[in-house]
C-alpha positions in Angstrom: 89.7 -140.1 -239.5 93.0 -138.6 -240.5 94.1 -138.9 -244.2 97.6 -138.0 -246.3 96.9 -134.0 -246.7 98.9 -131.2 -247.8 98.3 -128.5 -245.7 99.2 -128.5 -241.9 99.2 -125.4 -239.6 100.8 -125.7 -236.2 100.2 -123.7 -233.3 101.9 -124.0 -229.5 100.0 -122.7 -227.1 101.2 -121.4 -222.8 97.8 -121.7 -220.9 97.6 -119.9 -217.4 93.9 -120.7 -216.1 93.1 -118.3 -212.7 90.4 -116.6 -211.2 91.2 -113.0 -211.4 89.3 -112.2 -207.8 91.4 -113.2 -205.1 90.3 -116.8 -203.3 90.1 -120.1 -204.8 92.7 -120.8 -208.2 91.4 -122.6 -211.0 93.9 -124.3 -213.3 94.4 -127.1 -215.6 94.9 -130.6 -213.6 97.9 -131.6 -216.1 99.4 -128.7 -218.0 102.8 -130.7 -218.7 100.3 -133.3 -220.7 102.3 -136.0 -219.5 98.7 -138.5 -218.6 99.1 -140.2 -221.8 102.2 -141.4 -223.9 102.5 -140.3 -227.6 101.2 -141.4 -230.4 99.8 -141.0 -233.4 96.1 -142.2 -232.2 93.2 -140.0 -230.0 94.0 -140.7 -226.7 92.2 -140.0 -222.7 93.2 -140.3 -218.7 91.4 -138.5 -216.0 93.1 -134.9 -217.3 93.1 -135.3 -221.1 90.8 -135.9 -223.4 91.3 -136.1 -227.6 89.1 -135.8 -230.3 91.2 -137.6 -232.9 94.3 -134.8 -231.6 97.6 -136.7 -231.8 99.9 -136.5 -228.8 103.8 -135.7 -229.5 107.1 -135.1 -227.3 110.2 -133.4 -228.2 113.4 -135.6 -228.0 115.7 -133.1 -228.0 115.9 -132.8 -232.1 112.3 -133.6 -233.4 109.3 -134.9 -232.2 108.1 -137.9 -232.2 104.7 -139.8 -231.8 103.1 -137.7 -233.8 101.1 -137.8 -237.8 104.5 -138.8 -239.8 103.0 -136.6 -242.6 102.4 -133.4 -240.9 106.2 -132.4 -241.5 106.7 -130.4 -238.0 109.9 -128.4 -237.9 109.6 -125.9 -235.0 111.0 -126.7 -232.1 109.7 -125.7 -228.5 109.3 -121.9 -228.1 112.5 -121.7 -226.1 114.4 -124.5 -226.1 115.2 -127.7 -227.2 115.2 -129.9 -223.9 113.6 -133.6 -224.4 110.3 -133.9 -222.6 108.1 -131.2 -224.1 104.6 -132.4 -224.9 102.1 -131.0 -228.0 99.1 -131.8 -229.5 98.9 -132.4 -232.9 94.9 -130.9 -234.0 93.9 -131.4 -237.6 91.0 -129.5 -239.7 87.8 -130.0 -240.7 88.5 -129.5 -244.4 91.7 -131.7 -244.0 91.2 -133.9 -241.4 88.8 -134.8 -239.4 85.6 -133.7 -240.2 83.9 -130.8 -237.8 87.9 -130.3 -236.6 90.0 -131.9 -234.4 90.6 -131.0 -230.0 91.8 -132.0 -226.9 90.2 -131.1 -223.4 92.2 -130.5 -220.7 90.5 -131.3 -217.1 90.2 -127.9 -214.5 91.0 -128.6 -211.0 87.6 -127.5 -210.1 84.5 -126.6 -212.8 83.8 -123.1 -213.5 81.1 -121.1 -211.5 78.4 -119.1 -213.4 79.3 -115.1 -213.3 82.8 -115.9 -212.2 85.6 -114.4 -214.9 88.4 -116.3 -215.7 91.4 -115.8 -217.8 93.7 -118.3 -220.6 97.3 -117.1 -221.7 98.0 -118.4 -225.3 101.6 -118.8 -227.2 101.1 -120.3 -230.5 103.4 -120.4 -234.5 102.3 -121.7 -237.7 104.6 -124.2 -239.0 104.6 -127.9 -241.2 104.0 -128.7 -245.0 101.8 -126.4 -246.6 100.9 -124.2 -243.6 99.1 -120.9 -244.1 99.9 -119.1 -241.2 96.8 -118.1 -240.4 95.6 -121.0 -237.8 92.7 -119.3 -235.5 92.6 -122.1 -232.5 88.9 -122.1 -230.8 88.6 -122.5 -226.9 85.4 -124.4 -225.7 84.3 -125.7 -222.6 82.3 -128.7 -221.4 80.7 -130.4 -218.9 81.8 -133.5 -220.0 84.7 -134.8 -222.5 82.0 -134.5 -225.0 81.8 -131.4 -227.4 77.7 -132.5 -227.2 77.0 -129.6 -224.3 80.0 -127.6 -225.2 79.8 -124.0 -224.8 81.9 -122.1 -227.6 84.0 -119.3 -225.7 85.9 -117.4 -228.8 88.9 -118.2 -230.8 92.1 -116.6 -231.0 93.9 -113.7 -233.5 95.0 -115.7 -236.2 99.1 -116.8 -236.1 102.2 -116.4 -238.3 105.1 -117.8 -238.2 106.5 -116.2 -235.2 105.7 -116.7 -231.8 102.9 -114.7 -230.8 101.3 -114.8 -227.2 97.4 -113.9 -226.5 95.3 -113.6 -223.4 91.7 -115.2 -223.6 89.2 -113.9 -220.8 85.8 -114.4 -220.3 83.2 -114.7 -217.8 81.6 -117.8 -217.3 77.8 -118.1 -218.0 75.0 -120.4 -216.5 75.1 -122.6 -219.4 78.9 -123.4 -219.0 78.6 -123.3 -214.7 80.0 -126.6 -213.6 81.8 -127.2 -216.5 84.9 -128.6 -215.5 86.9 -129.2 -219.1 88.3 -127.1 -221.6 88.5 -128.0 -225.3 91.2 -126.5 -227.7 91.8 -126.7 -231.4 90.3 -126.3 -234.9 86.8 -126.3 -236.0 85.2 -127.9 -239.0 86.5 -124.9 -241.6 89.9 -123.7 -240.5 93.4 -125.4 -240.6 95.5 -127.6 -238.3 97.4 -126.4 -235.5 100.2 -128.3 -232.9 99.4 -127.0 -228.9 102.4 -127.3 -226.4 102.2 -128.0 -223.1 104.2 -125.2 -220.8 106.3 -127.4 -218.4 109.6 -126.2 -217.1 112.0 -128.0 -218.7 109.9 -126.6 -221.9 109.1 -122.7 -221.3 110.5 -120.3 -218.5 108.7 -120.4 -214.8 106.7 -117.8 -215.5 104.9 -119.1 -218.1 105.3 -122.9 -216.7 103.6 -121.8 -213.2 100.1 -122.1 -212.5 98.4 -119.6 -210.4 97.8 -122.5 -208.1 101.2 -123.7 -208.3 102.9 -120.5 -207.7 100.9 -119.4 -204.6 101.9 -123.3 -202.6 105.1 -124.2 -204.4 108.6 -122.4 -204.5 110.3 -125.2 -206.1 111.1 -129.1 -206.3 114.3 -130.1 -206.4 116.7 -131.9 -207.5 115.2 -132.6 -210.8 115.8 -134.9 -212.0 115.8 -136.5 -208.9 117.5 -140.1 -207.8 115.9 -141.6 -204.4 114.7 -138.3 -203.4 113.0 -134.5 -203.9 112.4 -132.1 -202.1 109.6 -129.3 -202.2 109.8 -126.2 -200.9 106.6 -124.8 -199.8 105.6 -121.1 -199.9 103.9 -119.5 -197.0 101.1 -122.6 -196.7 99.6 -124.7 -194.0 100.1 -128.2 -195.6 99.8 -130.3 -192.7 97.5 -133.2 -194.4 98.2 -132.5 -197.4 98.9 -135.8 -199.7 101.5 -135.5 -202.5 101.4 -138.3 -205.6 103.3 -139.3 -208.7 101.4 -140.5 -211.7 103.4 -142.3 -214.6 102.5 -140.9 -218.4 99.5 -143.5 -218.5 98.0 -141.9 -215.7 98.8 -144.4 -213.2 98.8 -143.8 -209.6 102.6 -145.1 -208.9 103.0 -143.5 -205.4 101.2 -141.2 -202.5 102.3 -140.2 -199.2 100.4 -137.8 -196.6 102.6 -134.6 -195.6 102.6 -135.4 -191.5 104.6 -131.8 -190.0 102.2 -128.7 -190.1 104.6 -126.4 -192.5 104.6 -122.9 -193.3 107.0 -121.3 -196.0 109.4 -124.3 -195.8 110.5 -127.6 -197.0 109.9 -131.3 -197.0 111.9 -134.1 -198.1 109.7 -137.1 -200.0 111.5 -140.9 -200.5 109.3 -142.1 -203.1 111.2 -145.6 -203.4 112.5 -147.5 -206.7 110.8 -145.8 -209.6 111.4 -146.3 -212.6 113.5 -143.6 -214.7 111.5 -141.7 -216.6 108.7 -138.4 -216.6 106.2 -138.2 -213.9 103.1 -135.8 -213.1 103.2 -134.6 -209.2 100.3 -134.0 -207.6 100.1 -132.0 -204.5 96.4 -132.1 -202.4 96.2 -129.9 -199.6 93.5 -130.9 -197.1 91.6 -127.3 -198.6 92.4 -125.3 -201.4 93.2 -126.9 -205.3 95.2 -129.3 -206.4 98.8 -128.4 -207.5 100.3 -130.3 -210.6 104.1 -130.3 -211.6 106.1 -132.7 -214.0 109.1 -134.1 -212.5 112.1 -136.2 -213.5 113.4 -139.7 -212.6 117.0 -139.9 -213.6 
């Protein structure tokens, strides 16, 4: 249960999930955290998950959604674009008691003696922060911390942006675990984590290793009536492509009907309404693919 503290510690953080072997990718299902709207309550849909975290989005000037009290000044790493999703995670000592999280959903669970490997970019900022926020990394079979395996926590931040690589090997108590759990534990400070969308953080930190090795690009976006995707060297014959709506919402679907191979396909997805979506691509083998995208 949150309460009207003092001291706040933000932190942003870039995720890249991937198996470092070649084969099969493993990333987060919705890296743009666009399954749930803000708020200043815990929230949940199939691909997030919240112990009492708080869900934000930049407007272009502030953010909004999130704790009134917390006071959060910095802007996205990069940019100020409207759309840009964080977490808001309080303490232990401050907040919440044993520390606040949110899990974010793998596009398939993690296989005992496989390595894997997390990219971070995280700041301190808000009333009374320290600079000094360590965020932990956990994962789960469930969206329960009650099997959780702890995996380490990260250098501690300042007030600059500072970018850290996480990698570990996964062990047989975490094999199947197919959720990840970020934020604070029950005796450090509170921290803010970012999603790492386009419109947010530049492709090379918004592209999954899943993403990157099917998808060139989607344009226009924002689209109107129509987008296009342009495919990069992959057999997606089958394949089914969705939009979800930020409540996690199934709003459309259609099955990918020519057998393609490093080229293009326009989709008509009908009378949406404007706004931010989550696209799903699911090839007939191989992960799913997850982009945001914009209705104008």
């Amino acid at each position: 249960m949150k309460s009207n503290q003092r001291l706040y510690i933000f932190i942003y953080f870039n995720i890249l999930v991937g198996v470092l072997p070649v084969g099969a990718q493993t990333f987060l299902m919705d890296s743009c955290l666009i399954s749930c709207a803000p708020g200043t309550t815990t929230f949940s849909s199939n691909y997030l998950f919240s112990l009492d975290a708080d869900l934000l989005e930049w407007n272009g000037s502030s953010w909004t959604g999130g704790w009134p009290s917390a006071n959060i000044l910095l802007p996205p790493p990069l940019n100020k674009e409207p759309g840009c999703r964080a977490a808001f995670t309080g303490s232990g000592t401050l907040w919440t008691t044993g520390g606040e999280k949110i899990a974010m959903r793998l596009n398939q669970p993690l296989v005992s003696g496989q390595s894997y490997s997390l990219r971070f970019t995280y700041a301190s900022d808000g009333t009374g922060a320290n600079g000094n926020f360590s965020p932990v990394v956990y994962s789960s079979d469930t969206t329960s911390l009650l099997n959780a395996v702890f995996i380490d926590s990260l250098p501690a931040a300042g007030y600059n942006w500072i970018n850290n690589y996480l990698s570990f090997t996964a062990s047989v108590s975490q094999n199947g675990h197919s959720w990840i759990f970020f934020g604070t534990n029950a005796n450090t400070s509170s921290g803010l984590m970012g999603s790492f969308c386009d419109a947010c953080y530049p492709p090379s930190q918004a592209t999954g290793i899943g993403e990157s090795a099917l998808i060139e690009s989607v344009y226009p976006d924002p689209f109107r009536n129509y987008f296009t995707i342009s495919f990069r060297n992959a057999y997606l014959s089958g394949a089914s492509v969705s939009l979800i709506n930020p409540a996690g919402q199934l709003i459309w679907k259609e099955t990918i009907k020519n057998n393609l191979q490093g080229s293009t396909y326009t989709l008509y997805p009908g009378t949406l309404a404007s706004g931010i979506y989550f696209l799903l691509l699911k090839p007939k083998q191989g992960s799913i693919v997850s982009r945001r995208i914009i209705r104008e």
